[in-house]
C-alpha positions in Angstrom: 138.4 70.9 162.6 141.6 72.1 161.3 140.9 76.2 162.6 139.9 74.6 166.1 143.3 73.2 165.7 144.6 76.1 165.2 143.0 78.4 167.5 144.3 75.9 170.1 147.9 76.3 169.1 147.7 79.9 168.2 149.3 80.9 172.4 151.8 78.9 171.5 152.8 80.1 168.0 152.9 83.3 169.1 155.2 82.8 172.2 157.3 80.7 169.5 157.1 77.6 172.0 156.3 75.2 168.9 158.2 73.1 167.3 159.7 73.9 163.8 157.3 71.5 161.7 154.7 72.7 163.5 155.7 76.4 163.5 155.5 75.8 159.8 152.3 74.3 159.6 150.7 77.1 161.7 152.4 79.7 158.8 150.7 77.4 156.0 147.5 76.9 157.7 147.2 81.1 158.3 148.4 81.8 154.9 145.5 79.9 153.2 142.7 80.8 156.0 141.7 84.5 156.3 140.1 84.0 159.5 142.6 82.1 161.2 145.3 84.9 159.9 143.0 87.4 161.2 143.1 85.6 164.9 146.8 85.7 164.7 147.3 88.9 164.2 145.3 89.8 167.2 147.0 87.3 169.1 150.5 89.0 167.5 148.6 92.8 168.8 147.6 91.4 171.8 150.8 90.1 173.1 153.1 93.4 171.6 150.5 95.5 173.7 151.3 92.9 177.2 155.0 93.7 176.4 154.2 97.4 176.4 153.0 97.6 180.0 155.2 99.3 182.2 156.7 97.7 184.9 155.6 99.1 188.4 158.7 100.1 190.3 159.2 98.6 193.7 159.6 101.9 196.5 163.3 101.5 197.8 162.2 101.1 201.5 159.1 98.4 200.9 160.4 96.2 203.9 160.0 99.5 206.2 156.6 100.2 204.6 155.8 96.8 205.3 156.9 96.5 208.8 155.6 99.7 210.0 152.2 98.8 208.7 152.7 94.9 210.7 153.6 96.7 214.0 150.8 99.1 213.8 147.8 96.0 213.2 145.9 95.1 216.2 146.5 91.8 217.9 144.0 89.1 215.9 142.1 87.5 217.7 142.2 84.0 219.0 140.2 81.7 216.7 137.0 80.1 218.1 136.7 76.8 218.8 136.0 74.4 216.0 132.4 72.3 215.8 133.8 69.2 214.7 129.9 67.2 214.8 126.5 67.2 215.8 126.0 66.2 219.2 122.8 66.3 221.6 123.6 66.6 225.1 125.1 63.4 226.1 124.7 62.0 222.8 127.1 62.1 219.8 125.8 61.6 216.1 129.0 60.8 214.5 129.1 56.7 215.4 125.3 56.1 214.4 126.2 58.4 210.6 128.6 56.2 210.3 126.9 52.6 210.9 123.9 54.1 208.6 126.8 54.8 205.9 128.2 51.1 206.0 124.8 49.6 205.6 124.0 51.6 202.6 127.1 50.9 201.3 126.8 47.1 201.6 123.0 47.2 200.6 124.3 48.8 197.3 126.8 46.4 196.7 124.7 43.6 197.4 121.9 44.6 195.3 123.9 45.9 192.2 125.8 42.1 192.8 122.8 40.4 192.6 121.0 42.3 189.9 124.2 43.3 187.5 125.0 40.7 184.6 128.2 39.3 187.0 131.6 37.9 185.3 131.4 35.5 182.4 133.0 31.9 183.8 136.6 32.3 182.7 137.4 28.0 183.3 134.5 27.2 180.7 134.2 29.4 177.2 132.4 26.2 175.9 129.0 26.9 178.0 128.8 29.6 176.2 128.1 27.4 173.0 124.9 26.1 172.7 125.3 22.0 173.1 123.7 21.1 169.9 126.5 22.9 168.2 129.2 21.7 170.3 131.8 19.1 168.2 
């Protein structure tokens, strides 16, 4: 429990984006745990080895790159026209899908209202007493 802890915290350590008391538990915790140290100094590796990348250079005339590579595209096309339903000639689907989804819907809720266990009566907690042990 207390490596999965760790190894969830480890990022962070390592960026130094913990606090101090917990910055100091993480130190503790990897001095006394082999394994857990072990994870940290990969994470430690891994990160020196990201800050070694090289970063690209940008070419000096990108935006004429860029536009000379815009005005030489072809036009695009005009999109085609969007199929919003299911229709048969003369006949759209979308009203009846929705009358069948109301009537399942209030099918559900009626039988899951008339099955389910319902509320408790809030204006009488005695009922729920049997009378022979009532006062």
């Amino acid at each position: 429990m207390i490596c999965a802890i760790f190894r969830n915290m480890v990022d962070l350590y390592v960026e130094d984006r913990l606090a101090g008391f917990q910055a100091r538990w993480m130190e503790q915790h990897a001095a006394a745990c082999p394994a857990c140290a072990a994870e940290l100094a990969a994470w430690k590796q891994l990160l020196a080895e990201l800050r070694d990348i090289p970063v690209p250079q940008v070419p000096p005339n990108l935006k004429e790159i860029l536009r000379g590579a815009l005005a030489s595209e072809p036009e695009a096309p005009e999109p085609a026209e969007e199929i919003t339903g299911y229709a048969l000639p003369g006949r759209s689907w979308e009203p009846s899908m929705a009358l069948a989804a109301g009537l399942l819907a209030l099918a559900l809720s009626s039988s899951i209202s008339a099955i389910g266990p319902g509320i408790p009566s809030q204006g009488y907690p005695d009922e729920t007493v049997p009378y022979a042990q009532r006062g």
